[in-house]
PyMOL commands that place a pseudoatom at each C-alpha (Angstrom):
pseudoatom trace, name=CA, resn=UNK, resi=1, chain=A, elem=C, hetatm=0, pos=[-13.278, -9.290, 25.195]
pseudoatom trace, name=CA, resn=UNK, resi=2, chain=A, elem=C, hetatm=0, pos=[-10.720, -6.636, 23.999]
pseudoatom trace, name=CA, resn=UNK, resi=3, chain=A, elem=C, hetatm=0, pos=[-7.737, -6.341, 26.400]
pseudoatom trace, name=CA, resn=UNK, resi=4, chain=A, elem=C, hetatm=0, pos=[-4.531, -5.059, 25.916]
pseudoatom trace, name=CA, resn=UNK, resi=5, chain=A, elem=C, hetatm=0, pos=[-1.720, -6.069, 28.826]
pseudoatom trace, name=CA, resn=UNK, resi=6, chain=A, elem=C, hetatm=0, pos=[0.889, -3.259, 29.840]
pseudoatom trace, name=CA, resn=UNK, resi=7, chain=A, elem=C, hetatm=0, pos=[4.079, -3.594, 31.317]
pseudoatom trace, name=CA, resn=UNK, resi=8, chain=A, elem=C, hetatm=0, pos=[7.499, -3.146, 31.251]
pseudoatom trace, name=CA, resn=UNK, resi=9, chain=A, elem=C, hetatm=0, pos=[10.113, -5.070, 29.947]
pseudoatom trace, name=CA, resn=UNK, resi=10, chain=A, elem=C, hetatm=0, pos=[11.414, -8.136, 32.070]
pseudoatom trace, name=CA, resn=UNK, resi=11, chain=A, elem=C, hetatm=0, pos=[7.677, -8.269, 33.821]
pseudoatom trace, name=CA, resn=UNK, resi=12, chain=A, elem=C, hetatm=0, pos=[6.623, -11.405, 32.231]
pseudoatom trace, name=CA, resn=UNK, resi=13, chain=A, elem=C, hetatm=0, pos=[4.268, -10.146, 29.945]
pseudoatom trace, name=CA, resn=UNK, resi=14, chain=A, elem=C, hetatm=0, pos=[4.553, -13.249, 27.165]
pseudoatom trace, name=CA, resn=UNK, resi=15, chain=A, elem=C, hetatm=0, pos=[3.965, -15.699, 29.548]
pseudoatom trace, name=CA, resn=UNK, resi=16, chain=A, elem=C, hetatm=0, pos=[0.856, -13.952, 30.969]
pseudoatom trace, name=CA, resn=UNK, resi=17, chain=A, elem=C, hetatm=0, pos=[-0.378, -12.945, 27.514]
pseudoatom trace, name=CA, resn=UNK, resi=18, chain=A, elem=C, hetatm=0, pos=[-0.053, -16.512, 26.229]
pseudoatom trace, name=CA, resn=UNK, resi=19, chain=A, elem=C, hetatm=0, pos=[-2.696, -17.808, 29.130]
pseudoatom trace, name=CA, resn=UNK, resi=20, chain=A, elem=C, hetatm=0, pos=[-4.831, -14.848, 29.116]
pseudoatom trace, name=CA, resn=UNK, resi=21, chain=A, elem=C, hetatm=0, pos=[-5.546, -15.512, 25.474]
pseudoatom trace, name=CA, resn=UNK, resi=22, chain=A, elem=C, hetatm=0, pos=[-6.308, -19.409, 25.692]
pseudoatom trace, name=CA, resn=UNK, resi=23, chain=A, elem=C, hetatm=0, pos=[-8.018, -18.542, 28.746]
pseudoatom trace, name=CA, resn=UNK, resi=24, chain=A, elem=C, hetatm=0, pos=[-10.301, -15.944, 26.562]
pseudoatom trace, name=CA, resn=UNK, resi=25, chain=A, elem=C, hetatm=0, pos=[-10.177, -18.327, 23.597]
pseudoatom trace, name=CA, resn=UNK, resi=26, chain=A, elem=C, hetatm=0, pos=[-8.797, -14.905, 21.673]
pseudoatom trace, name=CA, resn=UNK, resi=27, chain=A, elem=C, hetatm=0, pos=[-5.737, -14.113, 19.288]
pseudoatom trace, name=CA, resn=UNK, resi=28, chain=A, elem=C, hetatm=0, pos=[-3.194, -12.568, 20.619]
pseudoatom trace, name=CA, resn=UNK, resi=29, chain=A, elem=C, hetatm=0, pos=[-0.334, -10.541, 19.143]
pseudoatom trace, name=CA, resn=UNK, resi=30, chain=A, elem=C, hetatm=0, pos=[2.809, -8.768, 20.789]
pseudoatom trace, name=CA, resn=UNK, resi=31, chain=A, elem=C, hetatm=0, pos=[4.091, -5.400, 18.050]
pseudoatom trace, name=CA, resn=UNK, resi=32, chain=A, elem=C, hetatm=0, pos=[7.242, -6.654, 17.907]
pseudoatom trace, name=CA, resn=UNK, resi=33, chain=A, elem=C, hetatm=0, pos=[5.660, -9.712, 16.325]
pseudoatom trace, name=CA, resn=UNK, resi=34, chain=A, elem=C, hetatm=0, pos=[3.929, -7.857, 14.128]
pseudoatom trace, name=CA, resn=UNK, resi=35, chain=A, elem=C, hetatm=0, pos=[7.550, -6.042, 12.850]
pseudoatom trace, name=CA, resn=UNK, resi=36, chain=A, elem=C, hetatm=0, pos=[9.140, -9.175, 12.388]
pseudoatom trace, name=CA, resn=UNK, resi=37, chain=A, elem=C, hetatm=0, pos=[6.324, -10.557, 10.509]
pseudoatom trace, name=CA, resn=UNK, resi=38, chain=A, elem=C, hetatm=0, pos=[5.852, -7.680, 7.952]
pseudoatom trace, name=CA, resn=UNK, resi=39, chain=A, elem=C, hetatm=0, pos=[9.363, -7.204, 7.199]
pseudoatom trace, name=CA, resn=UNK, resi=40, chain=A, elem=C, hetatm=0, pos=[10.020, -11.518, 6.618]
pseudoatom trace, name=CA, resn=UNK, resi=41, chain=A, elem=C, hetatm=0, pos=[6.864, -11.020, 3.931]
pseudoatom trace, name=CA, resn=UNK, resi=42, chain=A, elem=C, hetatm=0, pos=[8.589, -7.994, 2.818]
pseudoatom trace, name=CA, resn=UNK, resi=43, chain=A, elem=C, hetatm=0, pos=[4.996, -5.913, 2.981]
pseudoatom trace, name=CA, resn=UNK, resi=44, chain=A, elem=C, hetatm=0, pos=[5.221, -2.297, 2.219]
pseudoatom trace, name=CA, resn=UNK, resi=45, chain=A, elem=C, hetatm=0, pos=[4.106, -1.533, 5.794]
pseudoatom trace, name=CA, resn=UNK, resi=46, chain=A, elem=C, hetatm=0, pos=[7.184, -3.879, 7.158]
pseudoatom trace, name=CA, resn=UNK, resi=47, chain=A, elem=C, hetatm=0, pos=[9.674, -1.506, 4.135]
pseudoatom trace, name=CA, resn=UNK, resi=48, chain=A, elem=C, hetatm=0, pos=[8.958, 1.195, 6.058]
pseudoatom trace, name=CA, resn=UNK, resi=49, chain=A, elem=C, hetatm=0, pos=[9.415, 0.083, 9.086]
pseudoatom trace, name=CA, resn=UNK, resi=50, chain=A, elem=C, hetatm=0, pos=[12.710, -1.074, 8.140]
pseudoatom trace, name=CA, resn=UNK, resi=51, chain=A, elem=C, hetatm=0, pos=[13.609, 1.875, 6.195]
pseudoatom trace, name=CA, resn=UNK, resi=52, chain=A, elem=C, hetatm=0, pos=[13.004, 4.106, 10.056]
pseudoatom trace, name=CA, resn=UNK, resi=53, chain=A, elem=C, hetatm=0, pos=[14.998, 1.547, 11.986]
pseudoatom trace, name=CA, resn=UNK, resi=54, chain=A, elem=C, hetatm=0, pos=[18.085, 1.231, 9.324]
pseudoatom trace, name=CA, resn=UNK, resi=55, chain=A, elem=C, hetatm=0, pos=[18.373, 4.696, 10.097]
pseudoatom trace, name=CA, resn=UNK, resi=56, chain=A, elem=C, hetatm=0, pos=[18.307, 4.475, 14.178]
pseudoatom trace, name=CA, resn=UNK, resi=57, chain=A, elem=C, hetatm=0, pos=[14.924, 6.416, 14.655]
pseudoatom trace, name=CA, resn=UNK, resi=58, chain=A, elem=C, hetatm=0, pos=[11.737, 5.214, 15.702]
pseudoatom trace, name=CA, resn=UNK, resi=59, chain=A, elem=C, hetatm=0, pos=[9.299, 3.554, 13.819]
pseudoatom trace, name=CA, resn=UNK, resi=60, chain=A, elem=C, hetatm=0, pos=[6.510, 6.687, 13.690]
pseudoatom trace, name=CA, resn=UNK, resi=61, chain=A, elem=C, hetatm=0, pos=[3.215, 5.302, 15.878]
pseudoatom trace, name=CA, resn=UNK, resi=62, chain=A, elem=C, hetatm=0, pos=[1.481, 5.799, 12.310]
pseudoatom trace, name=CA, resn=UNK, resi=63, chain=A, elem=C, hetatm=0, pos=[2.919, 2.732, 10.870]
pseudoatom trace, name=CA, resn=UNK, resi=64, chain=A, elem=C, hetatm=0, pos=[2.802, 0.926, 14.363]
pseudoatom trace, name=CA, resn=UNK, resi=65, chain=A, elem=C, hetatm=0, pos=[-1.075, 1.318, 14.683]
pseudoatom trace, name=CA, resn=UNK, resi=66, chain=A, elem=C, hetatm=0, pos=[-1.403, 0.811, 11.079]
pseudoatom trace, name=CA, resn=UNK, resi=67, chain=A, elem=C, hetatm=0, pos=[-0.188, -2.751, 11.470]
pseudoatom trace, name=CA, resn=UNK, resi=68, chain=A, elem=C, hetatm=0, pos=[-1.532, -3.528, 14.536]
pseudoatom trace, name=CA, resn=UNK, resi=69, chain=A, elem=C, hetatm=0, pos=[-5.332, -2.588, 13.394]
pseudoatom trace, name=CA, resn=UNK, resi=70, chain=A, elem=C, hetatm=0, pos=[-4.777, -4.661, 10.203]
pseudoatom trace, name=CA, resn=UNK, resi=71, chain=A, elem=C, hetatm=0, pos=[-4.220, -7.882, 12.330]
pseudoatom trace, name=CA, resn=UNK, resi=72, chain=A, elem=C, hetatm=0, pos=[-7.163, -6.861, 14.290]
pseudoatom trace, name=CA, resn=UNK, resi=73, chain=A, elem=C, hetatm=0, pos=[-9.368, -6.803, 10.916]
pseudoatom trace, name=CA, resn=UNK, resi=74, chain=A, elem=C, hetatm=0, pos=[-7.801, -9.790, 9.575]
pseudoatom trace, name=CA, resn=UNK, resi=75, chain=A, elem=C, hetatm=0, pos=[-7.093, -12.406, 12.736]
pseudoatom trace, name=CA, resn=UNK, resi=76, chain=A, elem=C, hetatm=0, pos=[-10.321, -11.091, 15.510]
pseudoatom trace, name=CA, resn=UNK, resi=77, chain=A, elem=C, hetatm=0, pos=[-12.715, -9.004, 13.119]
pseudoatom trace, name=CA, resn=UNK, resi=78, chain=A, elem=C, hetatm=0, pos=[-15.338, -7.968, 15.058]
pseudoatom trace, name=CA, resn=UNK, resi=79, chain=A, elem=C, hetatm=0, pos=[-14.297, -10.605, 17.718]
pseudoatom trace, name=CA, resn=UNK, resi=80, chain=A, elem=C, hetatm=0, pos=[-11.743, -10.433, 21.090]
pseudoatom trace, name=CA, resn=UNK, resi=81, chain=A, elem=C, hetatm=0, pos=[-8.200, -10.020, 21.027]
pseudoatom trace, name=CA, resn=UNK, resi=82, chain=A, elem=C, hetatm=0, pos=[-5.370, -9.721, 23.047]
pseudoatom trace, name=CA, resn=UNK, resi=83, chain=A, elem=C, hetatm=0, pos=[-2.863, -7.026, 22.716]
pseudoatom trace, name=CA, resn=UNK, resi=84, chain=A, elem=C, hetatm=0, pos=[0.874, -7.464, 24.419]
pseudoatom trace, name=CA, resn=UNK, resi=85, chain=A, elem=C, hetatm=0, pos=[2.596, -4.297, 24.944]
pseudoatom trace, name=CA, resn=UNK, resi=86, chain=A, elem=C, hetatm=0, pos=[1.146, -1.888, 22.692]
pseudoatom trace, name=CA, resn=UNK, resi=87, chain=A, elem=C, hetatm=0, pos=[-0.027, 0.605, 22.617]
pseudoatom trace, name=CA, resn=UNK, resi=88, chain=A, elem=C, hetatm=0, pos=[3.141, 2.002, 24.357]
pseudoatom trace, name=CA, resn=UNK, resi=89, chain=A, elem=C, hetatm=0, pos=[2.377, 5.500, 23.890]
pseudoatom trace, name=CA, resn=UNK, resi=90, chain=A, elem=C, hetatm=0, pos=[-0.782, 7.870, 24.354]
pseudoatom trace, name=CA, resn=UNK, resi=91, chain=A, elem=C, hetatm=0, pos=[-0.416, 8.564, 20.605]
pseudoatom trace, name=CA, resn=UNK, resi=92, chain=A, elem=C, hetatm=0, pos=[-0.905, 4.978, 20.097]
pseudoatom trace, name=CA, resn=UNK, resi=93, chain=A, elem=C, hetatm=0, pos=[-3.027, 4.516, 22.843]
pseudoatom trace, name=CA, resn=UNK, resi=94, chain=A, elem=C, hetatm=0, pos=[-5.610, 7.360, 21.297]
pseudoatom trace, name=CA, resn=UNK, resi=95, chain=A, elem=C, hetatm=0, pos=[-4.816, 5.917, 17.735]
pseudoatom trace, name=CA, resn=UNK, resi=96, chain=A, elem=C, hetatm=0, pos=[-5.927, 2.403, 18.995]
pseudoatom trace, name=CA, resn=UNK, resi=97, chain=A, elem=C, hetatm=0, pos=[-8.796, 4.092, 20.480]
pseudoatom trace, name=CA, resn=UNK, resi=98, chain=A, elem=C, hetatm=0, pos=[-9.994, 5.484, 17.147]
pseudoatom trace, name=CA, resn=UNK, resi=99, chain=A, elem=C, hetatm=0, pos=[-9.663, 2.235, 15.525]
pseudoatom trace, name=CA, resn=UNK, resi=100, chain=A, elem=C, hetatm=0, pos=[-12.434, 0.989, 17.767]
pseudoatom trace, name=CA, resn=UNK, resi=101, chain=A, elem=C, hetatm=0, pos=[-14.615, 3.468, 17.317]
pseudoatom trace, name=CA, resn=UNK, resi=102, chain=A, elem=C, hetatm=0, pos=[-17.207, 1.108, 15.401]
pseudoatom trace, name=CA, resn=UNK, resi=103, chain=A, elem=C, hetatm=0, pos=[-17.473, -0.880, 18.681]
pseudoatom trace, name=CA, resn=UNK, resi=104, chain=A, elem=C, hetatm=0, pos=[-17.036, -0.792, 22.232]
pseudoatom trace, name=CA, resn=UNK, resi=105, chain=A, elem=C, hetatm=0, pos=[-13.572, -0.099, 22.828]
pseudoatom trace, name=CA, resn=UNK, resi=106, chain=A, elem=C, hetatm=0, pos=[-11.213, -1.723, 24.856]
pseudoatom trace, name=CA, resn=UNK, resi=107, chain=A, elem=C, hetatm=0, pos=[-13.100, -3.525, 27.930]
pseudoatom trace, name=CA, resn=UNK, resi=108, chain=A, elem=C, hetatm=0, pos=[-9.901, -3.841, 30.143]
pseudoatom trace, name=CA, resn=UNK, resi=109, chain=A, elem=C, hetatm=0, pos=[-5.854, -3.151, 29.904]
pseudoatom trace, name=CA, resn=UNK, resi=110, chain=A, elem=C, hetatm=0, pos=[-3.995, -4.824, 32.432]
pseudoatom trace, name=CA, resn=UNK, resi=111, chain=A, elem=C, hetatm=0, pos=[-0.808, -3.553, 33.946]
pseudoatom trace, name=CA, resn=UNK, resi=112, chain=A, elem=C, hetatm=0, pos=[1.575, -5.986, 35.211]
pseudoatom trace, name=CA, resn=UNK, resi=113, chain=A, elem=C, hetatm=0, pos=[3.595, -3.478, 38.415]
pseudoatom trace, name=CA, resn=UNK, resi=114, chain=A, elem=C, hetatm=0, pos=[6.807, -4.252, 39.071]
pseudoatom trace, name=CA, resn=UNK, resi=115, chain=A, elem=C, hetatm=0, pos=[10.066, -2.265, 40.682]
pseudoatom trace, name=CA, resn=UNK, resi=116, chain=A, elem=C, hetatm=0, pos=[12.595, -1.078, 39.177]
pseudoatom trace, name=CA, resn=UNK, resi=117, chain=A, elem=C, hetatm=0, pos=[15.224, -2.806, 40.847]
pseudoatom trace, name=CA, resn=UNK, resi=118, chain=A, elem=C, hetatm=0, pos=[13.418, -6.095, 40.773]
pseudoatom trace, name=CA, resn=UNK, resi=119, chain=A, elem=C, hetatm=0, pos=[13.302, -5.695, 36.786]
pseudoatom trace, name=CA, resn=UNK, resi=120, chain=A, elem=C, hetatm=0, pos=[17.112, -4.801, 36.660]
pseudoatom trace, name=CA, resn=UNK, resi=121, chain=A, elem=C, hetatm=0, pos=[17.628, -7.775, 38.758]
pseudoatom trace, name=CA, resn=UNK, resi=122, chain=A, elem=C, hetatm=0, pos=[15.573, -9.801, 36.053]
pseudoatom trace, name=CA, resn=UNK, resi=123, chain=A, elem=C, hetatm=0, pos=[16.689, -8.414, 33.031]
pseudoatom trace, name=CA, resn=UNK, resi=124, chain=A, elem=C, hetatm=0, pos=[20.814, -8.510, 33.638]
pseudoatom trace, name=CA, resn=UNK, resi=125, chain=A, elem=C, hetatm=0, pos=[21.157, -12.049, 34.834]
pseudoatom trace, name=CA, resn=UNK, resi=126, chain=A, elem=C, hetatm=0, pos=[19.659, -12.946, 31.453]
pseudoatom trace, name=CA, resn=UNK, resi=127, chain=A, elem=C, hetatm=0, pos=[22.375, -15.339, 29.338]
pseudoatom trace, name=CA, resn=UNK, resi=128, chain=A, elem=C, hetatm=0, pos=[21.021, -16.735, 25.839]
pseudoatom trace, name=CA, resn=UNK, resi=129, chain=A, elem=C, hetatm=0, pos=[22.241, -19.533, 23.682]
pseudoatom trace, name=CA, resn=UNK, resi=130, chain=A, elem=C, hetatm=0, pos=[23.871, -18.347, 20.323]
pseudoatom trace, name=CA, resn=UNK, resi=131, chain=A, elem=C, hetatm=0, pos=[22.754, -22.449, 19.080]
pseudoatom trace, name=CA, resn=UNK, resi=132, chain=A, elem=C, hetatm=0, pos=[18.871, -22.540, 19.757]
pseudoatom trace, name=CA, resn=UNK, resi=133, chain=A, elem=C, hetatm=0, pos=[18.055, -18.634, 21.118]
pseudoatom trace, name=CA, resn=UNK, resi=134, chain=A, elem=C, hetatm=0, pos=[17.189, -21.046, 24.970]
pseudoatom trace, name=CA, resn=UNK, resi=135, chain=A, elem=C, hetatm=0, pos=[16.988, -18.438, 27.700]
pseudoatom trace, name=CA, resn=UNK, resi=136, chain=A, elem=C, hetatm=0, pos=[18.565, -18.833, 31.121]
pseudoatom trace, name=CA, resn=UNK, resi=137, chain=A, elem=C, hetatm=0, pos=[18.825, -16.529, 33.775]
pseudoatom trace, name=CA, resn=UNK, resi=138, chain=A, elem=C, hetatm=0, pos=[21.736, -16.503, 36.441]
pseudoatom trace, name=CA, resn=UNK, resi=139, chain=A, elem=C, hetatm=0, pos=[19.787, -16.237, 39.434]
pseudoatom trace, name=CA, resn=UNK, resi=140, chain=A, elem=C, hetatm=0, pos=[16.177, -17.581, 38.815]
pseudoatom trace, name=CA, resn=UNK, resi=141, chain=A, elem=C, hetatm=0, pos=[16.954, -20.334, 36.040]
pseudoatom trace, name=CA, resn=UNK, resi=142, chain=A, elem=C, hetatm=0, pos=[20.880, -20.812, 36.090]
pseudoatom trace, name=CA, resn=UNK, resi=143, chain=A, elem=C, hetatm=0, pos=[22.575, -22.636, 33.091]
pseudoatom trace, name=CA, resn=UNK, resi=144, chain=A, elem=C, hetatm=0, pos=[24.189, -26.126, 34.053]
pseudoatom trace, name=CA, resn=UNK, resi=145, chain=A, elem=C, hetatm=0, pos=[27.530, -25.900, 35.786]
pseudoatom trace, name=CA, resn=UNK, resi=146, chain=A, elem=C, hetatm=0, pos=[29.647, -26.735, 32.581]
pseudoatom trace, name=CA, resn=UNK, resi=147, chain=A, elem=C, hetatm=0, pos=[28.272, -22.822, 31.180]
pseudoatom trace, name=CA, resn=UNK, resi=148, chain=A, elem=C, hetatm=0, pos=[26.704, -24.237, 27.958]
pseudoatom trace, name=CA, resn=UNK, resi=149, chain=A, elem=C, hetatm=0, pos=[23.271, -24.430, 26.999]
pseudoatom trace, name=CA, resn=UNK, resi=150, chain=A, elem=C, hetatm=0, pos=[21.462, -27.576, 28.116]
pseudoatom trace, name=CA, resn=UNK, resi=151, chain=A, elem=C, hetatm=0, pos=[19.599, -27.793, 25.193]
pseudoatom trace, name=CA, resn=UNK, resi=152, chain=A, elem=C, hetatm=0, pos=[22.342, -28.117, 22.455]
pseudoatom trace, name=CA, resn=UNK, resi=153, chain=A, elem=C, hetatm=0, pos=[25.369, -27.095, 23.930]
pseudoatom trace, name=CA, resn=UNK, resi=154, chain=A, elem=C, hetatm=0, pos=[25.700, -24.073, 22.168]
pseudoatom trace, name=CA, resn=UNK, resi=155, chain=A, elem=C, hetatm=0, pos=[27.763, -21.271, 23.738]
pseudoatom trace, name=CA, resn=UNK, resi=156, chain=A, elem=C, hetatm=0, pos=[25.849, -18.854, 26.054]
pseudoatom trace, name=CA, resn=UNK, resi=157, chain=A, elem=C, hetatm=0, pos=[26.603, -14.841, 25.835]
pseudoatom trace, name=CA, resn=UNK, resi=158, chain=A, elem=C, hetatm=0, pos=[24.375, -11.787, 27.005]
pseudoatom trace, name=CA, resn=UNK, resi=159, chain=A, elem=C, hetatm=0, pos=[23.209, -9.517, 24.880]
pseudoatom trace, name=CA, resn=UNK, resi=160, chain=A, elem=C, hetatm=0, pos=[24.402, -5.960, 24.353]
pseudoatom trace, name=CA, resn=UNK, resi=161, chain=A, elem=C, hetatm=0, pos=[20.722, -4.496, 25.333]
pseudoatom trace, name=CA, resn=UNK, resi=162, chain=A, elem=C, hetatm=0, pos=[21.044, -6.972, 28.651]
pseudoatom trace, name=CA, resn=UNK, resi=163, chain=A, elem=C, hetatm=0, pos=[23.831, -5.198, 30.499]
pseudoatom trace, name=CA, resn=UNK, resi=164, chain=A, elem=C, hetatm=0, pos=[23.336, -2.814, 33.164]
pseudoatom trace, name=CA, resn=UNK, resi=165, chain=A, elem=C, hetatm=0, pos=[23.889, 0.295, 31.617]
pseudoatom trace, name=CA, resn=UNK, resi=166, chain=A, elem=C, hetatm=0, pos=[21.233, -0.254, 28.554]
pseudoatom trace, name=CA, resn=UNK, resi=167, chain=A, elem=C, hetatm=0, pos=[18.841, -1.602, 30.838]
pseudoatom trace, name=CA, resn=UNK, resi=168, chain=A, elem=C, hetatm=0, pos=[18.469, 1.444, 33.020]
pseudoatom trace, name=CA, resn=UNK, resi=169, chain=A, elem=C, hetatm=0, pos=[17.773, 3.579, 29.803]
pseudoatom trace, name=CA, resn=UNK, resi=170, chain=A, elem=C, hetatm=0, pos=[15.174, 1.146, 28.309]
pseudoatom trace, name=CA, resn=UNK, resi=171, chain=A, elem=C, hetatm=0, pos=[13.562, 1.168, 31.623]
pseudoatom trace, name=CA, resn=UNK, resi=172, chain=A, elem=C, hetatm=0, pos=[14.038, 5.016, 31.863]
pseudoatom trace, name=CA, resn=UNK, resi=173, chain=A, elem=C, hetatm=0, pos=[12.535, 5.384, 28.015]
pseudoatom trace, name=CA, resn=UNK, resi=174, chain=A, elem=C, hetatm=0, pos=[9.612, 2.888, 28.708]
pseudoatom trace, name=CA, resn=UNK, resi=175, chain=A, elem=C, hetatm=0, pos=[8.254, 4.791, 32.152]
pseudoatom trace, name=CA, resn=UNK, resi=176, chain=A, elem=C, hetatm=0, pos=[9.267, 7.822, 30.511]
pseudoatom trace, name=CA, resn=UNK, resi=177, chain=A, elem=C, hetatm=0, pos=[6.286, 7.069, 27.348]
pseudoatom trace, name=CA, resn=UNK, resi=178, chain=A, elem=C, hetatm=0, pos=[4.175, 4.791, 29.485]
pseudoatom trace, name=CA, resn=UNK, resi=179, chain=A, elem=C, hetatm=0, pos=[3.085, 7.411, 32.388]
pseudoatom trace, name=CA, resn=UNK, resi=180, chain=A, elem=C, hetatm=0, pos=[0.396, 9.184, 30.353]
pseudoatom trace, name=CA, resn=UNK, resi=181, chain=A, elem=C, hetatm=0, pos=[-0.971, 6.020, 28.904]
pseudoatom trace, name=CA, resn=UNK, resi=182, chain=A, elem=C, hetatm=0, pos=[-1.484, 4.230, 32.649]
pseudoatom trace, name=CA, resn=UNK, resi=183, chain=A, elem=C, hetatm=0, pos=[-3.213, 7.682, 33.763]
pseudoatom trace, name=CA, resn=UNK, resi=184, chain=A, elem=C, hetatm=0, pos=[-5.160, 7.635, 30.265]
pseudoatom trace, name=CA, resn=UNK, resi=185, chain=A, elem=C, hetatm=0, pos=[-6.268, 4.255, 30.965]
pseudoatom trace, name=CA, resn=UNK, resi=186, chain=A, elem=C, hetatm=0, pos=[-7.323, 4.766, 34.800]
pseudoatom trace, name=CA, resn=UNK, resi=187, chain=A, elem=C, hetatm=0, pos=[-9.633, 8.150, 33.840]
pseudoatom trace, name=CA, resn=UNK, resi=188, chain=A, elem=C, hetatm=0, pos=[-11.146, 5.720, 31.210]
pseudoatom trace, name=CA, resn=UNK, resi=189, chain=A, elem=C, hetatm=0, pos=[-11.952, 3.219, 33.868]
pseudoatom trace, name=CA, resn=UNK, resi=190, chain=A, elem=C, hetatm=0, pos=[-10.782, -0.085, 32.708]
pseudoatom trace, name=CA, resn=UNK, resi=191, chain=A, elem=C, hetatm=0, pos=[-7.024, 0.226, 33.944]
pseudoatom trace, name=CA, resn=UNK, resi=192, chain=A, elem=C, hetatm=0, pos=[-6.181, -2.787, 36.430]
pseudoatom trace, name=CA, resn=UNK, resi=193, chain=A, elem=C, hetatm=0, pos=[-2.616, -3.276, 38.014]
pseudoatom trace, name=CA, resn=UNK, resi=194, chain=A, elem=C, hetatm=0, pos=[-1.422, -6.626, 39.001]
pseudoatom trace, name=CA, resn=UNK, resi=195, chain=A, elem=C, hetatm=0, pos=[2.042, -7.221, 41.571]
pseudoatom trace, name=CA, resn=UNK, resi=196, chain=A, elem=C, hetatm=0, pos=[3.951, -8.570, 39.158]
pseudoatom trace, name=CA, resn=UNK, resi=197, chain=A, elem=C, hetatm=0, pos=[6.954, -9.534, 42.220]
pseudoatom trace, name=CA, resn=UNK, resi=198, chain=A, elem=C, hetatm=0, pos=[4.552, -12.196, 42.673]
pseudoatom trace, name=CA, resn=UNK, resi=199, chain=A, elem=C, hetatm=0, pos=[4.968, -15.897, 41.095]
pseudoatom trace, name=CA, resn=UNK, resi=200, chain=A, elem=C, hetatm=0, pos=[4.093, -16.467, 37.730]
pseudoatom trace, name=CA, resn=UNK, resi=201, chain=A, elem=C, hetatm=0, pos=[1.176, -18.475, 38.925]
pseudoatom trace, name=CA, resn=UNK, resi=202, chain=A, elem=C, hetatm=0, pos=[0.015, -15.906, 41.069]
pseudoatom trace, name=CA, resn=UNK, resi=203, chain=A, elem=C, hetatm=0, pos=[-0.168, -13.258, 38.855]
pseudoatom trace, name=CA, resn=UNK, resi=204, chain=A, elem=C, hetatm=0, pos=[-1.452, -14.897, 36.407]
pseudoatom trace, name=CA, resn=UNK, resi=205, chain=A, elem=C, hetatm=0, pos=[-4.522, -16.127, 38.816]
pseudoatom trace, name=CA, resn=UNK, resi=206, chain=A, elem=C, hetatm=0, pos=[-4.775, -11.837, 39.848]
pseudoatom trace, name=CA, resn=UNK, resi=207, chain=A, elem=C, hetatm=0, pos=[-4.559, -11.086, 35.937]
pseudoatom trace, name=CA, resn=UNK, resi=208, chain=A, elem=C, hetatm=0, pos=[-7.355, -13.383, 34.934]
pseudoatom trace, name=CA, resn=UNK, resi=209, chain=A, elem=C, hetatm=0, pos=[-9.789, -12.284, 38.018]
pseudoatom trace, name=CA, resn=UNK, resi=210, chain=A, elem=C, hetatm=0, pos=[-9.325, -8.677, 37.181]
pseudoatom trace, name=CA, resn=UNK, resi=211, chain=A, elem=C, hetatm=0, pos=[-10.397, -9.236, 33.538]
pseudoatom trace, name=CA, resn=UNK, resi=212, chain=A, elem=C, hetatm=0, pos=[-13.616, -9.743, 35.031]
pseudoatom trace, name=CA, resn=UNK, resi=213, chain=A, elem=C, hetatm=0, pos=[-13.856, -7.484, 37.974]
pseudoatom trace, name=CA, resn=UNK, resi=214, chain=A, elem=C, hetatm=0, pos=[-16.344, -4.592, 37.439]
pseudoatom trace, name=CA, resn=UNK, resi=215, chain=A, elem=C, hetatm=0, pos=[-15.739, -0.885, 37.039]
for i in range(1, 215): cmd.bond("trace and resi %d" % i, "trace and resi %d" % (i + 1))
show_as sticks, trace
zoom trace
């Protein structure tokens, strides 16, 4: 099967992608992935990439897509995949869709819903260890009492894009693009939307059961 999974950031979407994808026995790939990975092998797709962010603007969905539908010739072929988080926009989204136009098409997206508040609350307790990159998280997986990281010991900090203030535009920028492409995806008839307030267990049980639900 083809499925991309949708949601916002702080809604769990690695986790979920990582056992959707053994439990489709499919590749898997999240676009930031695919950034980092062109621009360490210095590929002329990851130059340009760089050369958009160096200068603060966005990497144009041209370059995005063309990435992401050269891992899908390379790592599924004519096989499954999973995508995490992309497309993020309905240029993308219609971009992906032309891709695919030798086969099928996507045959679900999954959207993992969760509230604003409850992603704010997720996303700004988040501390990470300058040593080893270990994530903790002040409310749901506090570090031990002594402040360091239980890993290595290494000193624990938040990140700039972690505070309050940069977290409500990210959120505002993400629903702001992602609208369109969850109303694109319902008039195609393969959207599903999971609870994603639920536990990680949970929703990944919901996730995999809607995979196969019919239209």
């Amino acid at each position: 099967m083809k499925v991309v999974l949708l949601g916002p950031p702080g809604a769990g979407k690695g986790t979920q992608a990582a056992r959707i994808a053994e439990y489709l026995d499919v590749p898997s790939v999240a676009s930031g992935d695919l950034f980092r990975d062109h621009q360490k092998r210095d590929t002329e797709l990851g130059r340009l990439a760089r050369s958009y962010m160096q200068r603060g603007v966005l990497v144009p969905d041209e370059v995005t897509i063309s990435m992401v539908t050269e891992w899908i010739e390379t790592e599924a072929g004519t096989g499954g995949f999973l995508l995490d988080g992309f497309p993020r926009t309905l240029g993308q989204a219609e971009a992906l869709d032309g891709a695919l136009s030798n086969t099928d098409g996507l045959d679900r997206v999954l959207y993992i819903r969760v509230s604003n508040d409850e992603l704010v609350r997720r996303l700004t307790g988040r501390l990470v260890c300058r040593g080893c990159g270990a994530t903790f998280h002040r409310v749901s997986n506090p570090p031990p009492a002594h402040g360091a990281c239980e890993d290595c010991g290494g000193e624990l900090y938040e990140r700039e894009d972690d505070r309050p203030e940069a977290v409500g535009k990210r959120l505002e920028v993400y629903f702001s693009e992602t609208a369109p492409l969850i109303d694109y995806y319902r008039e195609a008839g393969i959207l599903r939307e999971v609870d994603g307030e639920q536990s990680i267990d949970e929703v990944g049980r919901v996730l995999i059961g809607e995979i196969g639900s019919g239209s």
